[in-house]
Every structure is written in structure tokens, then in C-alpha cells.
C-alpha positions as CSV (number, residue, x, y, z in Angstrom):
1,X,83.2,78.3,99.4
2,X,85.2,81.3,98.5
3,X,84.3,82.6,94.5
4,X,86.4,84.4,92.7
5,X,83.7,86.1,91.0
6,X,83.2,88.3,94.8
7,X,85.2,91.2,94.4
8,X,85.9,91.0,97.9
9,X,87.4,87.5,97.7
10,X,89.5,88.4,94.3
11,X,91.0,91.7,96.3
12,X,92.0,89.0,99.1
13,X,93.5,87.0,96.6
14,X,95.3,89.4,95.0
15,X,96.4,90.8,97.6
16,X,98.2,87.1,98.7
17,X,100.0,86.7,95.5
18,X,101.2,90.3,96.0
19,X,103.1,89.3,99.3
20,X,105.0,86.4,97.7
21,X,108.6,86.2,97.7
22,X,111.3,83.9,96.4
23,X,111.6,82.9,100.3
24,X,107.8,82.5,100.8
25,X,107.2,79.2,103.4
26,X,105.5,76.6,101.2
27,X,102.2,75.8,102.6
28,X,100.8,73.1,99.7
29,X,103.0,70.9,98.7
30,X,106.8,71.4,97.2
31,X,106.6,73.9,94.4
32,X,108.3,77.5,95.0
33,X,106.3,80.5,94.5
34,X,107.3,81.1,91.0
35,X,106.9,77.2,90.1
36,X,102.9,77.6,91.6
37,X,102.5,80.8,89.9
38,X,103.4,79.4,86.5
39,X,101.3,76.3,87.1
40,X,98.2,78.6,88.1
41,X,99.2,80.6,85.0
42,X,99.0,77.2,83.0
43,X,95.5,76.1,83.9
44,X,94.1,79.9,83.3
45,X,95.5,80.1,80.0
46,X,94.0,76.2,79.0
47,X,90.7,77.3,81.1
48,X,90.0,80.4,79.0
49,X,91.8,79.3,75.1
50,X,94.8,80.9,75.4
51,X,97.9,79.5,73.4
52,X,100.7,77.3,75.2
């Protein structure tokens, strides 16, 4: 299982949301890239107590 606490695996991560674009091809559902971004954004912000 891929952990995000790897330094190797939050590179590779990062360096995924780097290459999206407004034209990215969904590959999980029907959410845009800036609609997943801003739900990812969402659950980070409730998982570490910051305001919403």
C-alpha cells in the first residue's frame, strides 16, 4: 500500500497533481480536476482542524 509518509511516494504524488490540467481524462469517477482537488482539499483541512 502506497504511504504518503515515504518521501518517495509523496514526490510521485506530487508530481501527479503537478501534471493536471483543465483537460485532464477523468480516471475515477465524474469530477474535473479542480472539483477532485477541492474535495481532496476538503477532507485534509477536516482531517488536520482546519476551518471550513
Amino acid at each position: 500500500m502506497k504511504n504518503l509518509f515515504e518521501a518517495g511516494r509523496a514526490d510521485e504524488v506530487k508530481g501527479r497533481i503537478a501534471k493536471l490540467t483543465a483537460s485532464s481524462e477523468r480516471r475515477w469517477g465524474k469530477m474535473n480536476p479542480a472539483q477532485a482537488m477541492a474535495h481532496c482539499a476538503a477532507s485534509l483541512e477536516t482531517a488536520v482542524g482546519g476551518a471550513r
